[in-house]
ZADO-1210 file (C-alpha; in nm, 4 decimals, padded with zeros to 6 digits):
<atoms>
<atom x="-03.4173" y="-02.4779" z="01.1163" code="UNK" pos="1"/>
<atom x="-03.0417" y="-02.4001" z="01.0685" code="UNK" pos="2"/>
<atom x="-02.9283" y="-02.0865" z="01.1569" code="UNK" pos="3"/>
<atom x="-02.7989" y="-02.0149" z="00.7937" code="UNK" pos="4"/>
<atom x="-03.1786" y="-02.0928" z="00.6641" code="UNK" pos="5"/>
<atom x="-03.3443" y="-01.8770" z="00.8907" code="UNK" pos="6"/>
<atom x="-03.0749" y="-01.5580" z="00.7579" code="UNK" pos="7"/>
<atom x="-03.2958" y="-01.3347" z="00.5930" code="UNK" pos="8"/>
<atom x="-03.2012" y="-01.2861" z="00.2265" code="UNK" pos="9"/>
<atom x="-03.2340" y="-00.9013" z="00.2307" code="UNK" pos="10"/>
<atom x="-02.8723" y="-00.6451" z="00.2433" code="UNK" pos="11"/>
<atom x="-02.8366" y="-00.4476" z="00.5671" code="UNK" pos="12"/>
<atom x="-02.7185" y="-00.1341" z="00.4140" code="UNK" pos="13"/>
<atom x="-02.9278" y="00.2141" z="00.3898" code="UNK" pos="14"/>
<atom x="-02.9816" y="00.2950" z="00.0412" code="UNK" pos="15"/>
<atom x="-02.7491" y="00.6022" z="00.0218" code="UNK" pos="16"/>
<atom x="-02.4551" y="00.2732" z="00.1885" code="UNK" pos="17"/>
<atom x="-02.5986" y="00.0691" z="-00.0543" code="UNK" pos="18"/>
<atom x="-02.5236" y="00.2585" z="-00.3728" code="UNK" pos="19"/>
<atom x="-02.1598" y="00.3646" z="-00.2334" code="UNK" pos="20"/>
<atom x="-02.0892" y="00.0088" z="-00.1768" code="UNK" pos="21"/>
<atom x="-02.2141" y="-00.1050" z="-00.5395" code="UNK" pos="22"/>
<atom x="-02.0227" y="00.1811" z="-00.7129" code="UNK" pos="23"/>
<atom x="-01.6909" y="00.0866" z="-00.5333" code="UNK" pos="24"/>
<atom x="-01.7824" y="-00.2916" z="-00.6193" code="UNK" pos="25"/>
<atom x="-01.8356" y="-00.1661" z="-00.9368" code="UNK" pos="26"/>
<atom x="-01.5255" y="00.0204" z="-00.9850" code="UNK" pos="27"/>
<atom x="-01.3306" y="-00.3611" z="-00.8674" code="UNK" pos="28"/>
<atom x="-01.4589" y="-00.5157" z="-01.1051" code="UNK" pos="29"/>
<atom x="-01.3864" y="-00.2707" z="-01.3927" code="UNK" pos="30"/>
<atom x="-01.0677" y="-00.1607" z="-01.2864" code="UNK" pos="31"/>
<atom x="-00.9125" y="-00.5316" z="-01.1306" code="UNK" pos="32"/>
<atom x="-01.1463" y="-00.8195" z="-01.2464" code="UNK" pos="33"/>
<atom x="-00.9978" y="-01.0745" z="-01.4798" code="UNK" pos="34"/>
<atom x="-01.2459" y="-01.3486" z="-01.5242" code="UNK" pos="35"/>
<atom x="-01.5483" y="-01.4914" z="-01.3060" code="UNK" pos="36"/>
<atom x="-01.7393" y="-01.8138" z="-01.3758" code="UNK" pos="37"/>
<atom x="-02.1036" y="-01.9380" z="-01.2441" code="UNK" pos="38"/>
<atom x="-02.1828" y="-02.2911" z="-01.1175" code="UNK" pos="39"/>
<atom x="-02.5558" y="-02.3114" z="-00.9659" code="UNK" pos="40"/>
<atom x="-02.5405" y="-02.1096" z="-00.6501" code="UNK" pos="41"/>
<atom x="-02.1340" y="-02.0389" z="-00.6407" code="UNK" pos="42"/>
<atom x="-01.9813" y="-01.7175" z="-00.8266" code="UNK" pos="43"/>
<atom x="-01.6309" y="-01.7226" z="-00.8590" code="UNK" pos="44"/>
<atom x="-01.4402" y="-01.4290" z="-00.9390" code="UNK" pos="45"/>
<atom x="-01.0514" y="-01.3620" z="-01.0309" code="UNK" pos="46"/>
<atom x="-00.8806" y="-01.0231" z="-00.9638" code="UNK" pos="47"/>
<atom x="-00.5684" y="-00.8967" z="-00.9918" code="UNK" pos="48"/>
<atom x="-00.3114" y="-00.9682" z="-00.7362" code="UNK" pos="49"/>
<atom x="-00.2521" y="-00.5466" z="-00.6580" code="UNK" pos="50"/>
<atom x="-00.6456" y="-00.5691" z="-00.5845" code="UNK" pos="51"/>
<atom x="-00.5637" y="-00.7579" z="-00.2736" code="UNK" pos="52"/>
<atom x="-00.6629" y="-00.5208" z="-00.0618" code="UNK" pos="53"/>
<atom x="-00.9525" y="-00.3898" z="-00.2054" code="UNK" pos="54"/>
<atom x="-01.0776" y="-00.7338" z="-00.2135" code="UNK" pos="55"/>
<atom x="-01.0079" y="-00.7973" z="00.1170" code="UNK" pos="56"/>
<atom x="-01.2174" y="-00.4960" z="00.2242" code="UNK" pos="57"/>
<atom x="-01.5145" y="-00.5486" z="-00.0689" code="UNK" pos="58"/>
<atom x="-01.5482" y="-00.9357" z="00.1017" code="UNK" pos="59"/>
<atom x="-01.5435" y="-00.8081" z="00.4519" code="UNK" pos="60"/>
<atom x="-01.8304" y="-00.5241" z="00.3687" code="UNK" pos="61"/>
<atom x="-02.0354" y="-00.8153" z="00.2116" code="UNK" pos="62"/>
<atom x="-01.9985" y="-01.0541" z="00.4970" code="UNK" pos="63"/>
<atom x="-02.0946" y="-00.7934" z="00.7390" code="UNK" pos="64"/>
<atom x="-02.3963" y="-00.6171" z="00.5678" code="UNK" pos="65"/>
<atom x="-02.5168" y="-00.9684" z="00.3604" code="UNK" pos="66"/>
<atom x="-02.4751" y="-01.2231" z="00.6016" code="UNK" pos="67"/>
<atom x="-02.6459" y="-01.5491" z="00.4140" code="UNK" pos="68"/>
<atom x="-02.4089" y="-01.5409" z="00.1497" code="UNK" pos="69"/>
<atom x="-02.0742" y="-01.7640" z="00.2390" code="UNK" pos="70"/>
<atom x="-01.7303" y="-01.5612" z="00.0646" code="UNK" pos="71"/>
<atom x="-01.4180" y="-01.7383" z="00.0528" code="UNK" pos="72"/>
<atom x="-01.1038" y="-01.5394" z="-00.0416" code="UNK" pos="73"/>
<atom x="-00.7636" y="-01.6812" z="-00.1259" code="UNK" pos="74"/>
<atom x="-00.4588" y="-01.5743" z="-00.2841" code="UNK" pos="75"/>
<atom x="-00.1985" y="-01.7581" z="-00.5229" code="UNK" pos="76"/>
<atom x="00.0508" y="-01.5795" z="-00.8075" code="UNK" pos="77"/>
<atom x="-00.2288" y="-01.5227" z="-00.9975" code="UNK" pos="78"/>
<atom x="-00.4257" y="-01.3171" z="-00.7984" code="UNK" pos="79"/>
<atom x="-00.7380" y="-01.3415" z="-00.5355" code="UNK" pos="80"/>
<atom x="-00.9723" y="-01.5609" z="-00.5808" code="UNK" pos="81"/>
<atom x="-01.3181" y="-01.4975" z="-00.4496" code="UNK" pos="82"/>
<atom x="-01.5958" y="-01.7268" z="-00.3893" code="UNK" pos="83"/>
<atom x="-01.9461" y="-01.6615" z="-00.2794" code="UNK" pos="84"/>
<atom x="-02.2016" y="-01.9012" z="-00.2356" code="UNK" pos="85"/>
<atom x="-02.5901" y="-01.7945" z="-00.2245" code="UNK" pos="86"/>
<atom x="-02.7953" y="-02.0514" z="00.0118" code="UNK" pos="87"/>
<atom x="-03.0495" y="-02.2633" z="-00.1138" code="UNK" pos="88"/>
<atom x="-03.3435" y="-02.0481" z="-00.0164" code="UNK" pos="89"/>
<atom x="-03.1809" y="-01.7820" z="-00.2375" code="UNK" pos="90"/>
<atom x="-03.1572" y="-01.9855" z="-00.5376" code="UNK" pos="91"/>
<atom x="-03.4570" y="-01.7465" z="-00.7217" code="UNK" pos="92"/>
<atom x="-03.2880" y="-01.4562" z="-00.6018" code="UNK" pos="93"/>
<atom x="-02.9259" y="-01.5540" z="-00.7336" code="UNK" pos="94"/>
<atom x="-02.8804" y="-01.3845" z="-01.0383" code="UNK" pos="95"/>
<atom x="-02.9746" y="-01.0817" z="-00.9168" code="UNK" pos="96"/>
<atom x="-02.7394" y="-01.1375" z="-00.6265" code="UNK" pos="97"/>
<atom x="-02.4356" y="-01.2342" z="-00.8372" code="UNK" pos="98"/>
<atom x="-02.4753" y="-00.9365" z="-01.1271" code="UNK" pos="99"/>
<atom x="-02.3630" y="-00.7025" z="-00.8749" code="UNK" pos="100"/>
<atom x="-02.0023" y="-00.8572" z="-00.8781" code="UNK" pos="101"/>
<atom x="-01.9279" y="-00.9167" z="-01.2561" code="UNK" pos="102"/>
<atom x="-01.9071" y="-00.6810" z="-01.5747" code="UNK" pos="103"/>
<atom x="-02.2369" y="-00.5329" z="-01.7410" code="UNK" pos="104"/>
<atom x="-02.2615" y="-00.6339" z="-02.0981" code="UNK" pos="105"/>
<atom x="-02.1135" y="-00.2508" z="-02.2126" code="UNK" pos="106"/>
<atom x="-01.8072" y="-00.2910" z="-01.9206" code="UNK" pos="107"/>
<atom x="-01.4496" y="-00.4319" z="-02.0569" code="UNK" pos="108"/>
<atom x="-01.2710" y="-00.5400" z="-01.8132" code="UNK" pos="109"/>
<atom x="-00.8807" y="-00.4654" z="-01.7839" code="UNK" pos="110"/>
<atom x="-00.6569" y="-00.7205" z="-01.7557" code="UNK" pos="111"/>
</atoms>
């Protein structure tokens, strides 16, 4: 078995990090995210280039504390570009996974 298979799918964080962490990724997404779209097991999601940073630091809490998911970042003049890409064995577990990172049905997101 792979070393990526045998990553458990489970987060890291306590539950008091937890809910920090999903209120600041929560906040990024309200206040910076411009669009996302959803192919099988890959999210995608477009912020706003003065979100770089933030970005930077909500990929680099995710790849520490949830390490089976994959995140690729990249920038261009239209922002940062985020990735992430669930594993296989997560596949029943990925919607749950992704709605963390896009808009709730009541959130408008800026643009």
């Amino acid at each position: 078995m792979s070393e990526l298979k045998a990553l458990p799918i489970a987060c890291t964080l306590s539950p008091g990090d937890l809910r920090e962490r999903l209120g600041l990724i929560q906040t990024l997404t309200q206040e910076a995210l411009r669009a996302h779209e959803r192919q099988g097991l890959d999210l995608t999601l477009h912020y706003a280039p003065e979100a770089a940073a933030r970005v930077r630091a909500m990929v680099a809490g995710e790849q520490h504390c949830c390490a089976f998911l994959t995140l690729d970042i990249r920038d261009d003049a239209q922002g940062v570009h985020v990735t992430i890409h669930a594993p296989e064995h997560a596949r029943d577990a990925a919607d749950e996974l992704f709605a963390q990172f896009t808009p709730t049905p009541d959130v408008t997101m800026t643009r």
